[in-house]
C-alpha positions in Angstrom: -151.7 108.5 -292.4 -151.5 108.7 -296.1 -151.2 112.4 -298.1 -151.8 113.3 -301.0 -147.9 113.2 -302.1 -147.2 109.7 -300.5 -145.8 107.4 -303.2 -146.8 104.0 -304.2 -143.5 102.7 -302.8 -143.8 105.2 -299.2 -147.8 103.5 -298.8 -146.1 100.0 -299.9 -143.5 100.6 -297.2 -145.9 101.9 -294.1 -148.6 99.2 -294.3 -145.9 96.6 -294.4 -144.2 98.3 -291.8 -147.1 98.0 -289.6 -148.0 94.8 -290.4 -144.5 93.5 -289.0 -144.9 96.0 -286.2 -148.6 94.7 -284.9 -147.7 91.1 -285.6 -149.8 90.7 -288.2 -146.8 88.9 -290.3 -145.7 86.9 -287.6 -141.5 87.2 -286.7 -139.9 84.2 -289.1 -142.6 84.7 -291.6 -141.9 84.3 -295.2 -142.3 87.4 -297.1 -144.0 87.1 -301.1 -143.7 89.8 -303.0 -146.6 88.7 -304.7 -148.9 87.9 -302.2 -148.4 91.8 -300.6 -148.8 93.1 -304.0 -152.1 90.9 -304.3 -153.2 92.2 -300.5 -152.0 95.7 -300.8 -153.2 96.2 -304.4 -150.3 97.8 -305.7 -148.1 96.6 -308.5 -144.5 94.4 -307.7 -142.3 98.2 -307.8 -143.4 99.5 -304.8 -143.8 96.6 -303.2 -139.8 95.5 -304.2 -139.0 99.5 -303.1 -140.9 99.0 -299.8 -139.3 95.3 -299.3 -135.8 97.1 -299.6 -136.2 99.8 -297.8 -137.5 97.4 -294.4 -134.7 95.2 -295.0 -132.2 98.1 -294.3 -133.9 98.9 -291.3 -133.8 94.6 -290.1 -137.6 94.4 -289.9 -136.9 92.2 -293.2 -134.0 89.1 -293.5 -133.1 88.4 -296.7 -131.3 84.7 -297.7 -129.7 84.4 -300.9 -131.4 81.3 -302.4 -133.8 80.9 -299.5 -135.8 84.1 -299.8 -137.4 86.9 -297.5 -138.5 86.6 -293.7 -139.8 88.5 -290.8 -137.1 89.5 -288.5 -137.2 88.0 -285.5 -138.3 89.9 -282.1 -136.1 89.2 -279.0 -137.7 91.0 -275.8 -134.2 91.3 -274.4 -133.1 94.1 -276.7 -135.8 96.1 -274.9 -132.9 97.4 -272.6 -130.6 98.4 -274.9 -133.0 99.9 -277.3 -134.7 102.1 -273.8 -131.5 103.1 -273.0 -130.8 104.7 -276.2 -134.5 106.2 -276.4 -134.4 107.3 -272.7 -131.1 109.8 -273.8 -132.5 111.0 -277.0 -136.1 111.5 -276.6 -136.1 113.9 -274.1 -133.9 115.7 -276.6 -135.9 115.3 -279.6 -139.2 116.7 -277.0 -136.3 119.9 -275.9 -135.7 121.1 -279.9 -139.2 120.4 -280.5 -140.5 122.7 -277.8 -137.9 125.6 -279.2 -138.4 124.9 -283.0 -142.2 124.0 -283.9 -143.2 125.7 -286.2 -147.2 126.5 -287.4 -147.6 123.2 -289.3 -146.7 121.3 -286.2 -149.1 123.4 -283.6 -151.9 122.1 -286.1 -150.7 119.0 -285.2 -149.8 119.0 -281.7 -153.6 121.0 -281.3 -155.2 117.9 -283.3 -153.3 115.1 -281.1 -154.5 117.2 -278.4 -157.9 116.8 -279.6 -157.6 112.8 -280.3 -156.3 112.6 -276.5 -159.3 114.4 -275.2 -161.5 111.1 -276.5 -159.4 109.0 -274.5 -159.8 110.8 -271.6 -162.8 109.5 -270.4 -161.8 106.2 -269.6 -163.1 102.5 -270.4 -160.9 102.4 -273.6 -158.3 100.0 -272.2 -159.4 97.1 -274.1 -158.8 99.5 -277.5 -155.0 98.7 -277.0 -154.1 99.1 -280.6 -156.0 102.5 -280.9 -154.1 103.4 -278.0 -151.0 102.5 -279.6 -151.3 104.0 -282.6 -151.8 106.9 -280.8 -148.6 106.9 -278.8 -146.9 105.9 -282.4 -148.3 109.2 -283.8 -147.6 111.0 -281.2 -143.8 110.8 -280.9 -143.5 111.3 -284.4 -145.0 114.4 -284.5 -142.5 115.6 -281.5 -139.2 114.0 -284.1 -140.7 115.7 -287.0 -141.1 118.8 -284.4 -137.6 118.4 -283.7 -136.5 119.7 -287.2 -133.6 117.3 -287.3 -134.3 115.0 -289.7 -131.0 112.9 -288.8 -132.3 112.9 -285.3 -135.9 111.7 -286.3 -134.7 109.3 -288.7 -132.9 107.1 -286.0 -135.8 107.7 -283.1 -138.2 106.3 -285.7 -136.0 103.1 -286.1 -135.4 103.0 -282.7 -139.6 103.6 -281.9 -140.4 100.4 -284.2 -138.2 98.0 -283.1 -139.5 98.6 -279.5 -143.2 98.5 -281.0 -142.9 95.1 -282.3 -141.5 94.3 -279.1 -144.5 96.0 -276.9 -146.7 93.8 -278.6 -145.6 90.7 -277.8 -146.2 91.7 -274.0 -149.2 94.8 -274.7 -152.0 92.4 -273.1 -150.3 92.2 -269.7 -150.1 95.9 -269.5 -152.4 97.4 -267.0 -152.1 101.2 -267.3 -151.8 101.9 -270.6 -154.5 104.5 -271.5 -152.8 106.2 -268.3 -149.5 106.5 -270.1 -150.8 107.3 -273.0 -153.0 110.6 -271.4 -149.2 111.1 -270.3 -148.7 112.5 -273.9 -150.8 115.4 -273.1 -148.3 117.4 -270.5 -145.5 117.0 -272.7 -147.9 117.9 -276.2 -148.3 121.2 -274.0 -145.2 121.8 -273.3 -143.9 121.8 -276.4 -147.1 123.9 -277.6 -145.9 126.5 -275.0 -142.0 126.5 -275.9 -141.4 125.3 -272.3 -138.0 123.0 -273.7 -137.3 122.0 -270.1 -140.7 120.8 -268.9 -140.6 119.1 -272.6 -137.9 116.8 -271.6 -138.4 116.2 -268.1 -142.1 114.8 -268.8 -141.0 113.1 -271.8 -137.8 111.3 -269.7 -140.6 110.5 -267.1 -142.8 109.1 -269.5 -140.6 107.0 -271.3 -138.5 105.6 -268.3 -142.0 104.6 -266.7 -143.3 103.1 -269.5 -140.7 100.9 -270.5 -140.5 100.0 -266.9 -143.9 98.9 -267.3 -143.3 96.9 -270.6 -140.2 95.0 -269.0 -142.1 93.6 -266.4 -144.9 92.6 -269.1 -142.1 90.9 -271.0 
């Protein structure tokens, strides 16, 4: 979602972002600086700024003399990357439900609102709506968190498992279910309820990457 303070080099950096994310520059592919400038329609600075910044985060290789690539996806860091989520989330959901603030009611009240046009079903073929639900979602609960150490890493840790989902996201058969999921732990945190905020938001994230693993 851009805002009306996002820089050239922060818009640069999310569309690419998702781009690698969704697949749509394929793990291994060769990254031009010019040719994102030319599809983005910004000028080479952000676009350079944008390129750093997703190399320190290993969504971009970089080879001295060879250029810029996609970094490649292996389903098998699914594990290690759930196991890390499955101990912090629930945390992230627990300080969220005990330090939202009025900025991120208006949120959590508009997810709640997005969720309630899901809910009537037949919207499993709209897989990437879905996820970029689910995306927004759980960064409104880090951003909730008020930890911004704490949401920094659950964001790295969210889109490396993204690109991975996608790569298995056809074969999953319930996810508009797991998605609806969000609402319980969106209204738990809306209520201040900390414990029912990580207990859903441990169920949810153990049962979905369940799901994903056997997709993969």
């Amino acid at each position: 979602m851009t805002t009306a303070t996002e820089s050239l080099a922060d818009q640069a950096y999310r569309r690419v972002r998702r781009m690698i994310c969704t697949a749509e520059l394929e793990p291994g592919a060769v990254i031009s600086e010019s040719e994102l400038c030319e599809h983005l329609g910004v000028g080479r600075t952000p676009v350079r700024e944008a390129v750093r910044a997703l190399a320190a985060e290993h969504l971009i290789d970089v080879y001295p003399r060879r250029g810029m690539f996609v970094a490649g996806v292996d389903p098998r860091d699914l594990r290690s990357i759930s196991e890390v989520r499955e101990q912090l989330e629930p945390f992230a959901a627990r300080l969220a439900a005990t330090r939202r603030d009025e900025d991120d009611l208006a949120e959590i009240d508009d997810l709640l609102g997005n969720l309630a046009a899901f809910e009537s079903g037949g919207l499993e073929e709209h897989r990437a709506a879905l996820m970029e639900l689910d995306e927004r979602i759980h960064h409104v609960v880090y951003r909730a968190s008020h930890n911004s150490y704490l949401a920094h890493d659950l964001d790295s840790y969210y889109t490396h498992a993204l690109r991975i989902w996608f790569l298995g996201l056809t074969k999953v058969t319930h996810l508009h279910q797991a998605v609806l999921e969000h609402r319980e732990i969106l209204q738990a945190i809306r209520d201040g309820d900390a414990e029912r905020a990580a207990t859903v938001m441990s169920k949810h994230i153990e049962g979905f990457e369940a799901e994903m693993r056997l997709a993969l």
